[in-house]
KOLGU-4560 file (N, C-alpha, C; in nm, 3 decimals, padded with zeros to 5 digits):
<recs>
<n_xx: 05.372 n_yy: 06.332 n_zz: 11.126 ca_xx: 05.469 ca_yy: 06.361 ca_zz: 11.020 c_xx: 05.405 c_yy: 06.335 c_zz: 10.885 mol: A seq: 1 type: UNK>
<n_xx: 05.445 n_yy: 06.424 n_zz: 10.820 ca_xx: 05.379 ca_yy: 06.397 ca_zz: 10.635 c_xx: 05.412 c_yy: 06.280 c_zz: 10.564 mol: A seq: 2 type: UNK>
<n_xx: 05.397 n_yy: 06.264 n_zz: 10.487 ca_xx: 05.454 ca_yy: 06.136 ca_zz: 10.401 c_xx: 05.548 c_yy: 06.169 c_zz: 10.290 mol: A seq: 3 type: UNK>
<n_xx: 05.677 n_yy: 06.151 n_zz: 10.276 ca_xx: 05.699 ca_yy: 06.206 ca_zz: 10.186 c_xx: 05.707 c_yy: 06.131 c_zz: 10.097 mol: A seq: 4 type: UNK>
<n_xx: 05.721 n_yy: 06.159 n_zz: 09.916 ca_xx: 05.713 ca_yy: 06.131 ca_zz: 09.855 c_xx: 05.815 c_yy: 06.140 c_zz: 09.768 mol: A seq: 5 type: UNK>
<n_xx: 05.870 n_yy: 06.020 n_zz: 09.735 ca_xx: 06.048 ca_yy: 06.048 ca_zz: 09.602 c_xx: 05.992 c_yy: 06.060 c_zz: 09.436 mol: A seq: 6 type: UNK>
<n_xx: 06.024 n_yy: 06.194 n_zz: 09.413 ca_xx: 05.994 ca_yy: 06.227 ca_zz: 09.270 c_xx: 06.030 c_yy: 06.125 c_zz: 09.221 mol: A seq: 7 type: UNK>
<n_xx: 06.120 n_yy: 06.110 n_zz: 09.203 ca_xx: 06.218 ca_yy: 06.017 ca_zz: 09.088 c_xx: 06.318 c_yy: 05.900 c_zz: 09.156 mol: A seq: 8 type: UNK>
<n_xx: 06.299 n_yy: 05.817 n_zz: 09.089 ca_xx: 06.392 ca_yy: 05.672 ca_zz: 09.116 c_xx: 06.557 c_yy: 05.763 c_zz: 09.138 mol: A seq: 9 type: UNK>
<n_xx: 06.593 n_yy: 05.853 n_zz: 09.063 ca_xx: 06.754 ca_yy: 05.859 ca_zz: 09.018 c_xx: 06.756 c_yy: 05.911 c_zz: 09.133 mol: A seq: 10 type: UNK>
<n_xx: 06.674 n_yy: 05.975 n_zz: 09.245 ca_xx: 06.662 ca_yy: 06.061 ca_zz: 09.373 c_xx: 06.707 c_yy: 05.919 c_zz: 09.479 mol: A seq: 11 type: UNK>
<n_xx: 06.633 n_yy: 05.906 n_zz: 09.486 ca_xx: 06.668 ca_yy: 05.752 ca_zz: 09.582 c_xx: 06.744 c_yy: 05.706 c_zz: 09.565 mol: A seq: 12 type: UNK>
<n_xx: 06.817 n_yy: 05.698 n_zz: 09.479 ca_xx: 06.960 ca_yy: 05.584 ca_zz: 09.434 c_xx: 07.085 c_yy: 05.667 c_zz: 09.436 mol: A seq: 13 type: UNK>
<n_xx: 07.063 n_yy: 05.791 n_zz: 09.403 ca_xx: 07.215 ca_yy: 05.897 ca_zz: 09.434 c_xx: 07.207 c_yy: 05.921 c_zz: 09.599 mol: A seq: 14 type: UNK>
<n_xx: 07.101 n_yy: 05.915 n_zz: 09.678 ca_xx: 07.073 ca_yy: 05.961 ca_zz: 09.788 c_xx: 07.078 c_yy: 05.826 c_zz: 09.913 mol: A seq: 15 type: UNK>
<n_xx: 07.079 n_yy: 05.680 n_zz: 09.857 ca_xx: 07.077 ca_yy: 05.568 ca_zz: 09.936 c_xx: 07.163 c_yy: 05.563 c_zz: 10.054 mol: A seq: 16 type: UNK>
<n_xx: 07.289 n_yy: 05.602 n_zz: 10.029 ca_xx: 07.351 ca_yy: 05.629 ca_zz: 10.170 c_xx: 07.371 c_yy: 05.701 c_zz: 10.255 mol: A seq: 17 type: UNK>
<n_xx: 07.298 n_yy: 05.780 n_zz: 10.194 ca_xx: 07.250 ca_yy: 05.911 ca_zz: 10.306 c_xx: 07.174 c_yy: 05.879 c_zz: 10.395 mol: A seq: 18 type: UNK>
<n_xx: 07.056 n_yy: 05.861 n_zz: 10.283 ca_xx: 06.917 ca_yy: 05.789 ca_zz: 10.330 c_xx: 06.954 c_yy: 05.680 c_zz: 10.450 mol: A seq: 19 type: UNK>
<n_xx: 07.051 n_yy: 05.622 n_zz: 10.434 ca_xx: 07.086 ca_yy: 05.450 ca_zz: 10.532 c_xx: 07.175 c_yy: 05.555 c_zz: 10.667 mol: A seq: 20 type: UNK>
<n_xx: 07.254 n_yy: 05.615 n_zz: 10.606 ca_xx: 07.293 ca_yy: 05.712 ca_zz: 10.771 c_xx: 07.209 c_yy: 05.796 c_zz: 10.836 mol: A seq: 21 type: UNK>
<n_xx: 07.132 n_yy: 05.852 n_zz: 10.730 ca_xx: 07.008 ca_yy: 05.917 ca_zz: 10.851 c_xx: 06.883 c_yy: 05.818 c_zz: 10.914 mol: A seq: 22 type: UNK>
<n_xx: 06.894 n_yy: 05.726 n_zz: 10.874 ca_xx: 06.804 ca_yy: 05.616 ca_zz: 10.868 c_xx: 06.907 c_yy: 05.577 c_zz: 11.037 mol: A seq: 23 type: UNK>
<n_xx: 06.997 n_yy: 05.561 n_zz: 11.036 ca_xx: 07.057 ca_yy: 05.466 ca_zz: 11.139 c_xx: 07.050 c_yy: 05.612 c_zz: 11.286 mol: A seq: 24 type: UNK>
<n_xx: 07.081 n_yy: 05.689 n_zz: 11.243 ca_xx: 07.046 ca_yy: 05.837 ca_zz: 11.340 c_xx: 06.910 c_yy: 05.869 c_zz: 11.379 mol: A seq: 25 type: UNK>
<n_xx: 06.814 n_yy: 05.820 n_zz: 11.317 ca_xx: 06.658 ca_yy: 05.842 ca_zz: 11.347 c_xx: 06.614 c_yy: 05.680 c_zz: 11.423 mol: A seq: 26 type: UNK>
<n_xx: 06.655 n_yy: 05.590 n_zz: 11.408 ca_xx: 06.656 ca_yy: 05.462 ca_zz: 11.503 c_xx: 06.685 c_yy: 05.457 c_zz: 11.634 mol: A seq: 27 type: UNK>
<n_xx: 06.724 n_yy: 05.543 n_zz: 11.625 ca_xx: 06.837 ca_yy: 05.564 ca_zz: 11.735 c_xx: 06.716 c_yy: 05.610 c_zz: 11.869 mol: A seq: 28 type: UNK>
<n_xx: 06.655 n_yy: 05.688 n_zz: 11.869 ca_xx: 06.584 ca_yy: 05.776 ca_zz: 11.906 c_xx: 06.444 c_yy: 05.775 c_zz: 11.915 mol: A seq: 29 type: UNK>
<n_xx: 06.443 n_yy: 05.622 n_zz: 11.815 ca_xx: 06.248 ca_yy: 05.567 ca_zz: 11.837 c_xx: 06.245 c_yy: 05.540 c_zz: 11.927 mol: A seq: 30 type: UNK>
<n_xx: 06.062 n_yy: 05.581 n_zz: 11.947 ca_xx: 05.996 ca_yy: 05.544 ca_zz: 12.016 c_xx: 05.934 c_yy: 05.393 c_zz: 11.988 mol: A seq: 31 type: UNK>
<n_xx: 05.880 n_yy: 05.302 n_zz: 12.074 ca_xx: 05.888 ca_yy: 05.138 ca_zz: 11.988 c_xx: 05.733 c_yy: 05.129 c_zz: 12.112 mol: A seq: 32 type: UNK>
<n_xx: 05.609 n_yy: 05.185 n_zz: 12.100 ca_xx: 05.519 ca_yy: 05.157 ca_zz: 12.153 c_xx: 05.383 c_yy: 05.147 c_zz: 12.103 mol: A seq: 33 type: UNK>
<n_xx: 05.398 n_yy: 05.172 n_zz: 12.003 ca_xx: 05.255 ca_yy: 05.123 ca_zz: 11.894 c_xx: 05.279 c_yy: 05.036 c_zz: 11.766 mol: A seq: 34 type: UNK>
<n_xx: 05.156 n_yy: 04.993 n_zz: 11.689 ca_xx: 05.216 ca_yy: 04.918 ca_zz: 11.627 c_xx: 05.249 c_yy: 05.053 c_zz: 11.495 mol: A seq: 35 type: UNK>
<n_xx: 05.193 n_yy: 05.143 n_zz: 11.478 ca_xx: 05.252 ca_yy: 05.276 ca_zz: 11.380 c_xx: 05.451 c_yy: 05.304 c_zz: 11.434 mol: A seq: 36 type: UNK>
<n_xx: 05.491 n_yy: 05.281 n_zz: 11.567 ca_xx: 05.611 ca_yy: 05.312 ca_zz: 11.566 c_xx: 05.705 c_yy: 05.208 c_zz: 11.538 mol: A seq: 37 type: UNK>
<n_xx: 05.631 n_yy: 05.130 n_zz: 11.559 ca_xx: 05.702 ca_yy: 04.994 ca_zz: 11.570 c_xx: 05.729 c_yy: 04.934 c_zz: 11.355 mol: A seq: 38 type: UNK>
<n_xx: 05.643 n_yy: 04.958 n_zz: 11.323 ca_xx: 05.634 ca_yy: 04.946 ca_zz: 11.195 c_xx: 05.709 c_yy: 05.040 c_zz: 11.094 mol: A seq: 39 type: UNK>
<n_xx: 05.740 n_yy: 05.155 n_zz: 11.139 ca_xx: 05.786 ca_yy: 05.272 ca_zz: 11.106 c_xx: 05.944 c_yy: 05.240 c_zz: 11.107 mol: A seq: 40 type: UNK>
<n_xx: 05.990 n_yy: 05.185 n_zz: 11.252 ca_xx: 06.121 ca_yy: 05.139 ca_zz: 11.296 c_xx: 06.166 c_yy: 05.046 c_zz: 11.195 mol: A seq: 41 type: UNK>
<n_xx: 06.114 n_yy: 04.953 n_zz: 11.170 ca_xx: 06.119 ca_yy: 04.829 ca_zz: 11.043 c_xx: 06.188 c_yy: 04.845 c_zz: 10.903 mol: A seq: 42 type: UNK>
<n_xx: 06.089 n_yy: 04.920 n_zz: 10.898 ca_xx: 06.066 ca_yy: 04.969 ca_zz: 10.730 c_xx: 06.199 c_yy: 05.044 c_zz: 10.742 mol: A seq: 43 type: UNK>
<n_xx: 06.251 n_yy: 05.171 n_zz: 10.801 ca_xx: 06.363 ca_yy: 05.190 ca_zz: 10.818 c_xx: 06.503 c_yy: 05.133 c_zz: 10.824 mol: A seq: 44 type: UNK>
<n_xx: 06.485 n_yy: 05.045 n_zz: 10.949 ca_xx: 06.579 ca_yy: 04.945 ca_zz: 10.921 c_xx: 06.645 c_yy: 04.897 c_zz: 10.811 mol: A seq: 45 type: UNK>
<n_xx: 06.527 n_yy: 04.838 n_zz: 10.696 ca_xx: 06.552 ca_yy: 04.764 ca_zz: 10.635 c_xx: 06.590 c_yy: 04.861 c_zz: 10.477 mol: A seq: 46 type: UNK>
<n_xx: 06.559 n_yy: 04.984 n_zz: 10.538 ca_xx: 06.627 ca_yy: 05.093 ca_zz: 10.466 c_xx: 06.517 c_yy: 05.100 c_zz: 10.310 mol: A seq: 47 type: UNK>
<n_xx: 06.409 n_yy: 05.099 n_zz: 10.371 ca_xx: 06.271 ca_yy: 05.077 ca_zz: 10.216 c_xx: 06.238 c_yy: 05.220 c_zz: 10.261 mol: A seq: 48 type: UNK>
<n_xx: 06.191 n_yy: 05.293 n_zz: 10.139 ca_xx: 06.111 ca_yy: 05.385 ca_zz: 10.214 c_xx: 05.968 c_yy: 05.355 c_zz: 10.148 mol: A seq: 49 type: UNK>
<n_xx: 05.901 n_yy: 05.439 n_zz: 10.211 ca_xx: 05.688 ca_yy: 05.397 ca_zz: 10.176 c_xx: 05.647 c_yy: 05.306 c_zz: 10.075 mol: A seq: 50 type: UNK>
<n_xx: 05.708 n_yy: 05.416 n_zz: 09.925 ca_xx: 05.715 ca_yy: 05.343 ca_zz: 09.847 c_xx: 05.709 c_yy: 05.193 c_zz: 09.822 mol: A seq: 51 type: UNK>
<n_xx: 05.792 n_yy: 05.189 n_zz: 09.878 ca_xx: 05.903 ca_yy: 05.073 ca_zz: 09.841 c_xx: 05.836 c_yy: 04.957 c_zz: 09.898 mol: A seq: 52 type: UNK>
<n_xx: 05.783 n_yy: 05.006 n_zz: 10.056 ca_xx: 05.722 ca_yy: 04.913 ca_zz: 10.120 c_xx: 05.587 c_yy: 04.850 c_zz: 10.100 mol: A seq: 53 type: UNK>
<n_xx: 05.558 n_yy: 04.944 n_zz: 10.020 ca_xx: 05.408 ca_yy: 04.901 ca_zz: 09.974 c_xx: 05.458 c_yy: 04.821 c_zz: 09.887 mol: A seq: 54 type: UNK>
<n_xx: 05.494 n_yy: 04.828 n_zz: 09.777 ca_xx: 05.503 ca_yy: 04.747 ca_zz: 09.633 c_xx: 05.536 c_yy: 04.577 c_zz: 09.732 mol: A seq: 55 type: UNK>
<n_xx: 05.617 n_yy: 04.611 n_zz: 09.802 ca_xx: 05.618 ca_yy: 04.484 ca_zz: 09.852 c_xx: 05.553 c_yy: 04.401 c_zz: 09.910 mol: A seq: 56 type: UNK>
<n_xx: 05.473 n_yy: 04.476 n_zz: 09.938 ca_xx: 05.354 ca_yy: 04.429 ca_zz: 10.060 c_xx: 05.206 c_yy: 04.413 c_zz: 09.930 mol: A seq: 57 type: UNK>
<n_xx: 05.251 n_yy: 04.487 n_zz: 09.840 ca_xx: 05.115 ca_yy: 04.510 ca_zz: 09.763 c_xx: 05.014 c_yy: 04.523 c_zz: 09.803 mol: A seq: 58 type: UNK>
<n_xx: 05.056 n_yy: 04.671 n_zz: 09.844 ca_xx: 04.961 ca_yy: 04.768 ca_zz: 09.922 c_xx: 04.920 c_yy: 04.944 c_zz: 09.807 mol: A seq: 59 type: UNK>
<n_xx: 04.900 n_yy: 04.997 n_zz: 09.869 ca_xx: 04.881 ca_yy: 05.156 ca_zz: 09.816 c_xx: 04.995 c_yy: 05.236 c_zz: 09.920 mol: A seq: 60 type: UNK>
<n_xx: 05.068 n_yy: 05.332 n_zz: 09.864 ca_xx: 05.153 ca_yy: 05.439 ca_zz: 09.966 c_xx: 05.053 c_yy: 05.487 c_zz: 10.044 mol: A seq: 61 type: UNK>
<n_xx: 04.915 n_yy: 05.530 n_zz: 10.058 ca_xx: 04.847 ca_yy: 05.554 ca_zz: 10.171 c_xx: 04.858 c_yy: 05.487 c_zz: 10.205 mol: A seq: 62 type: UNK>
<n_xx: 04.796 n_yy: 05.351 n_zz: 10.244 ca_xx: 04.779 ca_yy: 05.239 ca_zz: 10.345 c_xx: 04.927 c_yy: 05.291 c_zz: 10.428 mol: A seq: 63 type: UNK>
<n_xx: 05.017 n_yy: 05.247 n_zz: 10.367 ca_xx: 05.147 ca_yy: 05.232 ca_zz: 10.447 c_xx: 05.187 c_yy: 05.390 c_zz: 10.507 mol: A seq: 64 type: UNK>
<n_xx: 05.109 n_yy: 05.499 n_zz: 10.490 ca_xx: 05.111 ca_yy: 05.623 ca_zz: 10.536 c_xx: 05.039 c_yy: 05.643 c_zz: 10.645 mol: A seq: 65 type: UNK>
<n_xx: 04.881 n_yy: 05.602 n_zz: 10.635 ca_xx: 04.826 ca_yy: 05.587 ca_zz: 10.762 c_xx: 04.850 c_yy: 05.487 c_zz: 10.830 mol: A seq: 66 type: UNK>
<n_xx: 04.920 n_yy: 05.390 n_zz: 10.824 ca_xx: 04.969 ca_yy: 05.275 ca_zz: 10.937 c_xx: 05.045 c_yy: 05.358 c_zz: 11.051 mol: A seq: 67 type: UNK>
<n_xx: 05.143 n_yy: 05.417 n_zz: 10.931 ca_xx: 05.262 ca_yy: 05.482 ca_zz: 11.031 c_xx: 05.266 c_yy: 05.566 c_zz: 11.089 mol: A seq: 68 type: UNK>
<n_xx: 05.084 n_yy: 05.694 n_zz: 11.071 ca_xx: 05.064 ca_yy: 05.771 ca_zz: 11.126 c_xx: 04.985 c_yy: 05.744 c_zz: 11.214 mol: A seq: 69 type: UNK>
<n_xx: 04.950 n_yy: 05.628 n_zz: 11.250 ca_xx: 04.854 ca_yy: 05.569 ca_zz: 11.350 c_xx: 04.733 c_yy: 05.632 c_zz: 11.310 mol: A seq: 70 type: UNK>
<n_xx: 04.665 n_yy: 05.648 n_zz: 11.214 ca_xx: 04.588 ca_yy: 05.682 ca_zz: 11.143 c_xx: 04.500 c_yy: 05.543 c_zz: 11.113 mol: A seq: 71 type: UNK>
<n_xx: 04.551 n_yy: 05.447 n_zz: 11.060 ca_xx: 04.502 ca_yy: 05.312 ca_zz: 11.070 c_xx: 04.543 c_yy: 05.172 c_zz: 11.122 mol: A seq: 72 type: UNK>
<n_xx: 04.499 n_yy: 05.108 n_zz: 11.207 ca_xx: 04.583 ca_yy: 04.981 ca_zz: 11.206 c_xx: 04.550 c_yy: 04.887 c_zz: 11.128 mol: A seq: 73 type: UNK>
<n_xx: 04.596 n_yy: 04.811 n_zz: 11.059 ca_xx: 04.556 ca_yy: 04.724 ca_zz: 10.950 c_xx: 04.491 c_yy: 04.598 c_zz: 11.035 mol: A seq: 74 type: UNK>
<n_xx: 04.366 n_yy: 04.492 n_zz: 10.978 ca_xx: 04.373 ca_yy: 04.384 ca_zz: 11.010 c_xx: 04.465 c_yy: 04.231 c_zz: 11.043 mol: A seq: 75 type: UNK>
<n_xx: 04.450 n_yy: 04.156 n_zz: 11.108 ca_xx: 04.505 ca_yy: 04.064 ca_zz: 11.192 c_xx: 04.573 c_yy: 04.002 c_zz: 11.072 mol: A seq: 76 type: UNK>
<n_xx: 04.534 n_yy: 03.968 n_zz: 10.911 ca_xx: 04.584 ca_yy: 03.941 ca_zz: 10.822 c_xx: 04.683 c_yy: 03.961 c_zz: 10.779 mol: A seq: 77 type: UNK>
<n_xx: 04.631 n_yy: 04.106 n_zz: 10.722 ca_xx: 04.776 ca_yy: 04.204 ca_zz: 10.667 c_xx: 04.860 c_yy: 04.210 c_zz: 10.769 mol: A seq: 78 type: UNK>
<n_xx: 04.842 n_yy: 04.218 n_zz: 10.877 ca_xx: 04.984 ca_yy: 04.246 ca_zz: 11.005 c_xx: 05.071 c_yy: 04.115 c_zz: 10.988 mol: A seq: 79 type: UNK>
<n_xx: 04.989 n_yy: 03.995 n_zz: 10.941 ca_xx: 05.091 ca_yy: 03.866 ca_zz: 10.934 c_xx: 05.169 c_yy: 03.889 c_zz: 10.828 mol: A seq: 80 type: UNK>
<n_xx: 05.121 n_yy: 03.965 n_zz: 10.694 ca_xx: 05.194 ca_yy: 03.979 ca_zz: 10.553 c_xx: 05.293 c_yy: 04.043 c_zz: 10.602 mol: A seq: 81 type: UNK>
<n_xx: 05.293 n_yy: 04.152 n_zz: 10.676 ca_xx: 05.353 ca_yy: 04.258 ca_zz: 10.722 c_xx: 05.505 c_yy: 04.208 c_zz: 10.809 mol: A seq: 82 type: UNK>
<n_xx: 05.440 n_yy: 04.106 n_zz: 10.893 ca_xx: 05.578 ca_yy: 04.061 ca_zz: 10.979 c_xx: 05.632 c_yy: 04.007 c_zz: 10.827 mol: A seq: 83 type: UNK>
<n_xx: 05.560 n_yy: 03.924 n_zz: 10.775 ca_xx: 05.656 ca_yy: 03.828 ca_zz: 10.698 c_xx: 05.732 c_yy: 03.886 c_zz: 10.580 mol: A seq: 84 type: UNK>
<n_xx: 05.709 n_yy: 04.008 n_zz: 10.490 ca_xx: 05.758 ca_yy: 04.082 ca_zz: 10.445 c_xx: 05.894 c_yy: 04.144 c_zz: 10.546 mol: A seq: 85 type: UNK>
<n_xx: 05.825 n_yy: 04.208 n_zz: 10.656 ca_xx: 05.986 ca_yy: 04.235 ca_zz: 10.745 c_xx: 06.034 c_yy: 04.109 c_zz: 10.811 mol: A seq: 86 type: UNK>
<n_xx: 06.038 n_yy: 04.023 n_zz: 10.777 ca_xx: 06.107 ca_yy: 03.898 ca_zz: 10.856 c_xx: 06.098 c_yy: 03.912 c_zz: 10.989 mol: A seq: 87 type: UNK>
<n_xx: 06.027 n_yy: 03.949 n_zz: 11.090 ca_xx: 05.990 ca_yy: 03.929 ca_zz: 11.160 c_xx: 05.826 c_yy: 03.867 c_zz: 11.277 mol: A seq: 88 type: UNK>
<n_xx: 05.878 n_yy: 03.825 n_zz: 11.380 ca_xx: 05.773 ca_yy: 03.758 ca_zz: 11.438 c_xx: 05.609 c_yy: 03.834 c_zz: 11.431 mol: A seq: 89 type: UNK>
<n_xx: 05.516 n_yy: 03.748 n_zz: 11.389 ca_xx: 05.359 ca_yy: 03.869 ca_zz: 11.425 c_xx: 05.358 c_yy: 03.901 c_zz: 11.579 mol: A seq: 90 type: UNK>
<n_xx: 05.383 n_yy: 03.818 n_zz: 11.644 ca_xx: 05.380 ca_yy: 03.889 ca_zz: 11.772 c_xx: 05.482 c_yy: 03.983 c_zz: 11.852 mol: A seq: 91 type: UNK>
<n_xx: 05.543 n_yy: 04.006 n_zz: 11.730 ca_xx: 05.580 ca_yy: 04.155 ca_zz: 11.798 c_xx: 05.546 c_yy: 04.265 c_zz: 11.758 mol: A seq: 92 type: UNK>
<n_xx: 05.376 n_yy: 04.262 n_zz: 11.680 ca_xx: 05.315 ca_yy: 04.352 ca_zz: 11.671 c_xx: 05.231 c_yy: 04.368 c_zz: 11.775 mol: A seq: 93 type: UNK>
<n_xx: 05.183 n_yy: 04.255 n_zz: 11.789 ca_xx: 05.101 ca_yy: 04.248 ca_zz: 11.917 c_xx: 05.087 c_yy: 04.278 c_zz: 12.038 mol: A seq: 94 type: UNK>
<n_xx: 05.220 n_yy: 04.268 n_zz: 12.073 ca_xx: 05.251 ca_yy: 04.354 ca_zz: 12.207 c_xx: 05.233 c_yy: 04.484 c_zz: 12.275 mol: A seq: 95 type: UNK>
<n_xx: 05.137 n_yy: 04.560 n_zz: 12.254 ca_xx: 05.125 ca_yy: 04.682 ca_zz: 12.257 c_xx: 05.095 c_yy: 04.732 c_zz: 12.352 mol: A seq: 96 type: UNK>
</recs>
């Protein structure tokens, strides 16, 4: 899947509850077996999109593009930033 990209802030913010119901309809339906799907599931959840997730992570929107395309897996490091940014355990990246 491509990455998409939000022109504009006012896009994301008229569009947030859309975004959070299609967000809860595409959960629905993951797949949860790599750490790209599993990470993908997250970020959703928590209703961030790429963007969003990088700044938090203080990352680049690639990085967080090829994670999710299984394109890259990040080091043992960043995967700890990563749980701890999503409040969740590192070893449930690990499980794979």
């Amino acid at each position: 899947s491509m990455c998409s990209v939000y022109k504009s802030a006012t896009f994301a913010i008229i569009f947030s509850p859309i975004r959070l119901n299609l967000n809860s309809i595409i959960l629905q339906d993951m797949k949860l077996n790599t750490f790209a799907q599993k990470l993908r599931y997250l970020r959703l959840e928590r209703n961030l999109n790429q963007h969003e997730f990088a700044n938090l992570l203080n990352r680049s929107f690639t990085s967080v593009c090829y994670w999710e395309q299984g394109n890259l897996i990040p080091k043992t490091e960043t995967i700890k930033e990563i749980a701890e940014v999503l409040n969740v355990d590192y070893t449930y990246f690990k499980d794979q």
